[in-house]
C-alpha positions, 0 to 999 in steps of 0.5 A, spaced: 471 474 761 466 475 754 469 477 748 466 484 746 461 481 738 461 486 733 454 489 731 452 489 726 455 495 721 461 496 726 467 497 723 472 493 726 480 495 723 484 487 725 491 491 722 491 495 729 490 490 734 494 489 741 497 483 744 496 482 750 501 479 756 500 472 754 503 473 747 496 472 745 490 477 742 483 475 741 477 479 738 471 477 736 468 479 730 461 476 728 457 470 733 450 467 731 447 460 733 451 457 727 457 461 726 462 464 731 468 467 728 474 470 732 481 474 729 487 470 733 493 473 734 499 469 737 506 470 736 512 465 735 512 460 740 506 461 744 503 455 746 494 456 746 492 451 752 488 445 750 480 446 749 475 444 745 469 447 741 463 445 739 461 443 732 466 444 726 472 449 726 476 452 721 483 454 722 486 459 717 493 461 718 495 468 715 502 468 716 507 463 719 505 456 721 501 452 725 501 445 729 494 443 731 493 436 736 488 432 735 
């Protein structure tokens, strides 16, 4: 399923968001050819399945921490 992009102007409030089953919430917030930002809410012990992106990424972890596997 694709992910709702915010237009622009759009206010998105992140503070409100919803998890969902899976222990995990994605929203989109911005996608251009070059830059593609997601808000990725992912609880304790929750397990995000192997994937890959094309060119760099960035990962910023808000709060708690965060394994990655390379």
């Amino acid at each position: 399923m694709a992910l709702h992009h915010a237009q622009h102007g759009e206010v998105v409030h992140l503070s409100g968001v919803g998890v969902d089953e899976d222990g995990a919430h994605t929203t989109a917030l911005v996608k251009t050819g070059a830059f593609e930002a997601i808000h990725l809410i992912v609880h304790a012990g929750v397990v995000i399945p192997p994937h890959h992106v094309a060119g760099q990424a960035t990962l910023h972890c808000l709060r708690g921490r965060v394994s990655v596997l390379l």
